[in-house]
DRENLUM-573766 format. One record per residue: x, y, z of N, C-alpha, C, CB in turn. Coordinates in pm, whole numbers. Glycine has a CB too. Example, Ala and Ser with C-alpha at 12.3 -4.5 7.8 and 13.67 -1.06 7.14 Angstrom:
BEGIN
+--------+---------+--------+---------+----------+--------+--------+---------+--------+---------+----------+--------+
| n_east | n_north |   n_up | ca_east | ca_north |  ca_up | c_east | c_north |   c_up | cb_east | cb_north |  cb_up |
+--------+---------+--------+---------+----------+--------+--------+---------+--------+---------+----------+--------+
|   1319 |    -569 |    780 |    1230 |     -450 |    780 |   1320 |    -330 |    780 |    1131 |     -447 |    905 |
|   1285 |    -225 |    708 |    1367 |     -106 |    714 |   1290 |       3 |    787 |    1408 |      -60 |    572 |
+--------+---------+--------+---------+----------+--------+--------+---------+--------+---------+----------+--------+
***
This chain:
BEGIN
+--------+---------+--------+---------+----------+--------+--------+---------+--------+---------+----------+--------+
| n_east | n_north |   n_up | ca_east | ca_north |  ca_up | c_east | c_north |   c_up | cb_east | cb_north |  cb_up |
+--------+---------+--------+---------+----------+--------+--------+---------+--------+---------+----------+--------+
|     81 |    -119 |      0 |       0 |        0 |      0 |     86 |     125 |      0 |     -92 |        0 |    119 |
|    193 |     134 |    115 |     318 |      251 |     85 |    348 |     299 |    -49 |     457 |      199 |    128 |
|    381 |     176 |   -104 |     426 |      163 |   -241 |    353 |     184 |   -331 |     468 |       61 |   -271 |
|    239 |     197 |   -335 |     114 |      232 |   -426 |    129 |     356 |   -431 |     -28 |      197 |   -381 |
|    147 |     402 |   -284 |      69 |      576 |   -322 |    212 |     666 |   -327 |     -66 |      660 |   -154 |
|    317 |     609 |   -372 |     402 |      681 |   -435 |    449 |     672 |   -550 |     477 |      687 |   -385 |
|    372 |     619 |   -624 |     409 |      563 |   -771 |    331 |     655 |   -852 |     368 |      397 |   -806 |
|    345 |     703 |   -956 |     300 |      782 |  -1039 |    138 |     697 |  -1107 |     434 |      813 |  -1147 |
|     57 |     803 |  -1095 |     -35 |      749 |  -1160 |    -50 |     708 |  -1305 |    -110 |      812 |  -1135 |
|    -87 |     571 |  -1369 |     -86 |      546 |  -1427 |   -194 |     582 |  -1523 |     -52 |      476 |  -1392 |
|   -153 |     614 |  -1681 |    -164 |      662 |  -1763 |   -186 |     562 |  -1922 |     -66 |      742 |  -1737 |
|   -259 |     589 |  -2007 |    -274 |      528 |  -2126 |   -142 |     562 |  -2168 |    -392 |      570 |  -2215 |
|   -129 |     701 |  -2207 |      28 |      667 |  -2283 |    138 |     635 |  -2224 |      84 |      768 |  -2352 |
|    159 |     572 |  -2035 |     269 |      541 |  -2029 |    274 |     332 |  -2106 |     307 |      587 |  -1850 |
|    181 |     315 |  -2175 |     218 |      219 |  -2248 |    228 |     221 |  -2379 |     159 |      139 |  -2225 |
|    301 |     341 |  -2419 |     344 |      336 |  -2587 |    450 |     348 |  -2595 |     300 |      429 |  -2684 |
|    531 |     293 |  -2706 |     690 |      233 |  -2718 |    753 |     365 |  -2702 |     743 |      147 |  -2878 |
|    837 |     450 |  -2656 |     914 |      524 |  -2683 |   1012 |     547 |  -2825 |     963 |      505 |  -2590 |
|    992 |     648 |  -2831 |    1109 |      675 |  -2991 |   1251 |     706 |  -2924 |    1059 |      851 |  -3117 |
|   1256 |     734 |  -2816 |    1360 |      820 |  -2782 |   1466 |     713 |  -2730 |    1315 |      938 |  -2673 |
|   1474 |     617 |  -2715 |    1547 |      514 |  -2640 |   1657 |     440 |  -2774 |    1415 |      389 |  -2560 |
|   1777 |     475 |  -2722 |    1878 |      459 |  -2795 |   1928 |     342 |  -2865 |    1952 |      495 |  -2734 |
|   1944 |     292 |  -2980 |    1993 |      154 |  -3045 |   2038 |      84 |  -2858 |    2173 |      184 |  -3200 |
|   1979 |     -57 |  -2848 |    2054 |     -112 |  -2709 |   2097 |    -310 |  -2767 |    1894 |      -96 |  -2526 |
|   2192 |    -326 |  -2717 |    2187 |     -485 |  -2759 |   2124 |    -591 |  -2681 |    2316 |     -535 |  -2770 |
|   2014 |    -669 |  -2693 |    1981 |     -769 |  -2611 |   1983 |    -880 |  -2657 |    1880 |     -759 |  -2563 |
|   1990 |   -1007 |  -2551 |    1942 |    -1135 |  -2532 |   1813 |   -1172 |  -2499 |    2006 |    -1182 |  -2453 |
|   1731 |   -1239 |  -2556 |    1613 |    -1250 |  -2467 |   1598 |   -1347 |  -2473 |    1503 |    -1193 |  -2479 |
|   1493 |   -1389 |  -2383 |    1445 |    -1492 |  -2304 |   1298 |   -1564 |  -2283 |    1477 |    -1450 |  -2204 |
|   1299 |   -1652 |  -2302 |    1174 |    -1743 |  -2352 |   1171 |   -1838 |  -2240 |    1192 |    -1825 |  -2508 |
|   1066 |   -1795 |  -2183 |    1037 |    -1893 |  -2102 |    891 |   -1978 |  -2069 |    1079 |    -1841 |  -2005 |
|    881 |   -2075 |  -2022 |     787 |    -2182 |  -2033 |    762 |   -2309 |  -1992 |     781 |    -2198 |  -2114 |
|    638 |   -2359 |  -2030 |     687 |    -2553 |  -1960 |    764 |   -2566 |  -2085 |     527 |    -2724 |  -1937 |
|    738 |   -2562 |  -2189 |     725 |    -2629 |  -2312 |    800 |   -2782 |  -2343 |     773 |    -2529 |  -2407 |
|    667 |   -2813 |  -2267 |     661 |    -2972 |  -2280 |    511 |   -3007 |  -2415 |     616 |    -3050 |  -2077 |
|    570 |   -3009 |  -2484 |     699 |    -3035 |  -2566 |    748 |   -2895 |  -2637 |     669 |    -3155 |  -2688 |
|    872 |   -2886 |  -2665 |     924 |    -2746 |  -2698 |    831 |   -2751 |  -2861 |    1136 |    -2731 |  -2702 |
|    824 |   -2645 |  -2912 |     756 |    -2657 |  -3054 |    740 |   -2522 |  -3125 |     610 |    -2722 |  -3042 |
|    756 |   -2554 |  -3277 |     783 |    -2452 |  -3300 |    690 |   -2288 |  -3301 |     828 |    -2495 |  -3395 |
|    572 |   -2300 |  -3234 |     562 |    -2192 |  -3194 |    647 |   -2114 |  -3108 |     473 |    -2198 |  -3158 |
|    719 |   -2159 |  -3007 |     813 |    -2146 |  -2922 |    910 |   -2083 |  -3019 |     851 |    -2274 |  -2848 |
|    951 |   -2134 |  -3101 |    1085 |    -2107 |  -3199 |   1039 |   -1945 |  -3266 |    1105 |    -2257 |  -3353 |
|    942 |   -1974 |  -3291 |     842 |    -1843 |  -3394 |    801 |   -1744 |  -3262 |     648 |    -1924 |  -3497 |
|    811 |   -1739 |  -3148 |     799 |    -1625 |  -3025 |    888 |   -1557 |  -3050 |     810 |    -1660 |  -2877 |
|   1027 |   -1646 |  -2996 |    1192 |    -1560 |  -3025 |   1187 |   -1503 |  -3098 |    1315 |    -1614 |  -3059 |
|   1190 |   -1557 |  -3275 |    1238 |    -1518 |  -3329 |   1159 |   -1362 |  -3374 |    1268 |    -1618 |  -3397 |
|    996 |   -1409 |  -3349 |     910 |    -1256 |  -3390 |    961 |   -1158 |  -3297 |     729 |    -1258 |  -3368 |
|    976 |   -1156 |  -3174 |    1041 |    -1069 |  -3091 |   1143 |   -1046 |  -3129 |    1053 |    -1096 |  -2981 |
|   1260 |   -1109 |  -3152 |    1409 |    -1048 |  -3174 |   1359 |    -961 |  -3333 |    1564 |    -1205 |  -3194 |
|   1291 |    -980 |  -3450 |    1240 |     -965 |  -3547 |   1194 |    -799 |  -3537 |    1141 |    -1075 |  -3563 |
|   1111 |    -736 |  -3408 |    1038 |     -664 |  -3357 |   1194 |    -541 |  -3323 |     934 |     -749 |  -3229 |
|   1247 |    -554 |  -3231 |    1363 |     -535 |  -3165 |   1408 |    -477 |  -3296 |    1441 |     -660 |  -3091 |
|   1488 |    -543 |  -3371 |    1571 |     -546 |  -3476 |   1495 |    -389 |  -3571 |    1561 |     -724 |  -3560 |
|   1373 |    -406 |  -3624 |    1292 |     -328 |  -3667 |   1335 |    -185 |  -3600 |    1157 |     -381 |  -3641 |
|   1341 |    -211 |  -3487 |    1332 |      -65 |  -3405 |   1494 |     -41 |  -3384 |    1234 |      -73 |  -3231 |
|   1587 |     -86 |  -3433 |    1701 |      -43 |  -3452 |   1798 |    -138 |  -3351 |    1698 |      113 |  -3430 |
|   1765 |    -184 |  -3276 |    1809 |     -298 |  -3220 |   1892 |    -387 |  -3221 |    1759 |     -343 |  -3220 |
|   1951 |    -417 |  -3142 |    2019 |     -584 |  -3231 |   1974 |    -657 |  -3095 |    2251 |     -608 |  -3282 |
|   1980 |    -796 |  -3136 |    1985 |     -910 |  -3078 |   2080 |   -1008 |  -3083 |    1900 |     -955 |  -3103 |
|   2156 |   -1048 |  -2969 |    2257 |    -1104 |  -2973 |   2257 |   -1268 |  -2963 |    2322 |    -1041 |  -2884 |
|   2138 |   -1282 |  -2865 |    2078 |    -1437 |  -2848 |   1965 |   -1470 |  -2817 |    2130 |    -1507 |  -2764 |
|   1895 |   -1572 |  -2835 |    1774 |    -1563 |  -2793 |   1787 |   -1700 |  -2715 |    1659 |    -1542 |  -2908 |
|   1770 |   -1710 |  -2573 |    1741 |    -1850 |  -2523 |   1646 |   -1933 |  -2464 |    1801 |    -1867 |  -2462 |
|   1612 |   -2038 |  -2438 |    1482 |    -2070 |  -2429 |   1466 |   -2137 |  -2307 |    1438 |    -2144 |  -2538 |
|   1402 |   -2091 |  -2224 |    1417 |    -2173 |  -2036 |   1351 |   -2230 |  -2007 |    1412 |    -2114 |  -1908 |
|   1304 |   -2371 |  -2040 |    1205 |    -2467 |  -1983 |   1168 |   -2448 |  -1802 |    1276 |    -2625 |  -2017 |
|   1095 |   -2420 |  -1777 |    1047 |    -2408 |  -1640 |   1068 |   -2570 |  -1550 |     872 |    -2356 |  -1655 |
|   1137 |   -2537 |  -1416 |    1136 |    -2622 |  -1327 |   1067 |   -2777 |  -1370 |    1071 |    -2550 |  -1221 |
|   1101 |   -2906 |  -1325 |    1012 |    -2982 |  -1314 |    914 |   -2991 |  -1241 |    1045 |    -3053 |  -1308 |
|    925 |   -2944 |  -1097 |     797 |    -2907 |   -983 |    678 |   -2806 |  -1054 |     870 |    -2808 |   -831 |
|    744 |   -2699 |  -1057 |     598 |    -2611 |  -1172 |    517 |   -2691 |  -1268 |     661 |    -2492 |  -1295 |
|    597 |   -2761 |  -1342 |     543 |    -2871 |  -1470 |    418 |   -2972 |  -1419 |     687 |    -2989 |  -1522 |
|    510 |   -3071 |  -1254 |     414 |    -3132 |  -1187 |    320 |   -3081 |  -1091 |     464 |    -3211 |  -1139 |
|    310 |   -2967 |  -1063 |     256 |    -2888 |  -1004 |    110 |   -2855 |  -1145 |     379 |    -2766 |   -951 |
|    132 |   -2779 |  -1225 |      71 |    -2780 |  -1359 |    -41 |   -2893 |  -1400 |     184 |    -2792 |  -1453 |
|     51 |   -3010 |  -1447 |     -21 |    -3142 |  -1465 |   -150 |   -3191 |  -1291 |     146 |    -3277 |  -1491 |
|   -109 |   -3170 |  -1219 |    -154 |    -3196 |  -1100 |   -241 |   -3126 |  -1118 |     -87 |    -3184 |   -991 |
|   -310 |   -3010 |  -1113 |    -385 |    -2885 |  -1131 |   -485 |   -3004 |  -1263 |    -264 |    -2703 |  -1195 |
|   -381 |   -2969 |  -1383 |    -528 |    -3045 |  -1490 |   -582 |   -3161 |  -1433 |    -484 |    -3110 |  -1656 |
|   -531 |   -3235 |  -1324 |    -642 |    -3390 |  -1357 |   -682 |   -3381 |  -1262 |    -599 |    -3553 |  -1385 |
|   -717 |   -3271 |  -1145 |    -788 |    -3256 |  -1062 |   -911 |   -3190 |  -1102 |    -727 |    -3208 |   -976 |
|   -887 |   -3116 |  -1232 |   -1028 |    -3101 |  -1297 |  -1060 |   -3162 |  -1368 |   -1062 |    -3012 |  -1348 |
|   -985 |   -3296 |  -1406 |   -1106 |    -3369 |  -1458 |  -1009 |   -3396 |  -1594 |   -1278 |    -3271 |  -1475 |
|   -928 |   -3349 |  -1660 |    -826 |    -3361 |  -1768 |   -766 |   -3502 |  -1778 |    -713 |    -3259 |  -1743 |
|   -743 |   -3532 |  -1916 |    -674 |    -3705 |  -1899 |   -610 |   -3717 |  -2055 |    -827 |    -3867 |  -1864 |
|   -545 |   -3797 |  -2079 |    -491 |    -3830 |  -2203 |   -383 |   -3765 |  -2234 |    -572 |    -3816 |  -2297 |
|   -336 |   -3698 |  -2375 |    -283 |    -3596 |  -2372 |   -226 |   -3484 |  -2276 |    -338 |    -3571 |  -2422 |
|   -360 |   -3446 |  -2230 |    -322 |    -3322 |  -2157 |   -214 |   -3353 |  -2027 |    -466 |    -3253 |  -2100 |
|   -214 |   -3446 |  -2016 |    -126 |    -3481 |  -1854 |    -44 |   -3490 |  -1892 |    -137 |    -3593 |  -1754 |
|     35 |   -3510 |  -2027 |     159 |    -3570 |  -2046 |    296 |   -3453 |  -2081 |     130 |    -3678 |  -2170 |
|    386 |   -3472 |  -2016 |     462 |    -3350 |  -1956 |    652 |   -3452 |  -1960 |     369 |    -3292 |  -1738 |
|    716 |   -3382 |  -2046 |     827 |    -3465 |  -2047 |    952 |   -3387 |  -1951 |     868 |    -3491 |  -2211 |
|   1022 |   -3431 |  -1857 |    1115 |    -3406 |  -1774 |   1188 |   -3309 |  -1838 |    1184 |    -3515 |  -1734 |
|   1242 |   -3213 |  -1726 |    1343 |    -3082 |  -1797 |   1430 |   -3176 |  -1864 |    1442 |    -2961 |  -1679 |
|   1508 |   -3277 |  -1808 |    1612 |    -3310 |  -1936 |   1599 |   -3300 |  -2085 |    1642 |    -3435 |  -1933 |
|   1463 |   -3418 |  -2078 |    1426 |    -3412 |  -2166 |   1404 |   -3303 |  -2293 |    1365 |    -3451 |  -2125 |
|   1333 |   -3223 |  -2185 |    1281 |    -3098 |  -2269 |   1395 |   -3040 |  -2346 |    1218 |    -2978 |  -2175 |
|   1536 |   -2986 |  -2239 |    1645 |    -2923 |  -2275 |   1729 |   -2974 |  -2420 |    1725 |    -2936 |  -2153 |
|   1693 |   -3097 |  -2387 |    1756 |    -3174 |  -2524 |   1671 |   -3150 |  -2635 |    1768 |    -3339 |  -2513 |
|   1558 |   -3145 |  -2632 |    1501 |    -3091 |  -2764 |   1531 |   -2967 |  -2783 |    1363 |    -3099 |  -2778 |
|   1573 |   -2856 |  -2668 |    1574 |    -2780 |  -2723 |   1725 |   -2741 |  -2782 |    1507 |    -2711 |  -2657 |
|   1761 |   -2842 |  -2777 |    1959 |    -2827 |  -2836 |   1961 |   -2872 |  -2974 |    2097 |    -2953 |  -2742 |
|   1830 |   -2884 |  -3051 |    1848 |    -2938 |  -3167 |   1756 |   -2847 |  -3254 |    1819 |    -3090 |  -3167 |
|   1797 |   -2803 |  -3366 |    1687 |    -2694 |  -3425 |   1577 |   -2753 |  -3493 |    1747 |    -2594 |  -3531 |
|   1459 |   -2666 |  -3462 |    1374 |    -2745 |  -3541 |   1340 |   -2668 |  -3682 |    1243 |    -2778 |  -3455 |
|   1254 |   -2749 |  -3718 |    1235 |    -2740 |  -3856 |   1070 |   -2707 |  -3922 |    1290 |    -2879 |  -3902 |
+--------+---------+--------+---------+----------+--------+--------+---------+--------+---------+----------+--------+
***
């Protein structure tokens, strides 16, 4: 609550891109279950770094962070308590995941 009432009130245009912000280099970061990694995942990065670039930008890397295994089973746990089955439960181990994501897809 402190912290509320010293923050500037918020405004429609404090959410429009700035022009004024100088060429900067980033990495970004993708994160997710993505069990299974796929190429929408691939097509996030790359539209974002794509976006960036546009605006004068560069991008140096883009990497992709599969979320915890506990969040994942935490996640799956959540669907079949409502009632979810088949498909939807099926959730492959960070190893797993990481290794797909060391291979490009196509």
């Amino acid at each position: 609550r402190l912290l509320a009432s010293r923050l500037p009130p918020m405004t429609p245009d404090c959410f429009e891109p700035s022009d004024s912000l100088p060429p900067s280099r980033y990495v970004l970061l993708v994160s997710g279950t993505m069990s299974p990694p796929h190429v929408g995942h691939v097509r996030l990065g790359l539209s974002a770094a794509a976006a960036l670039r546009a605006d004068g930008h560069s991008v140096d890397a883009i990497c992709f962070l599969p979320v915890h295994d506990n969040y994942l089973c935490n996640k799956v746990a959540a669907k079949c308590s409502s009632g979810a089955s088949g498909a939807d439960l099926l959730a492959f181990p960070m190893c797993d995941r990481c290794l797909l994501l060391a291979f490009p897809m196509c």
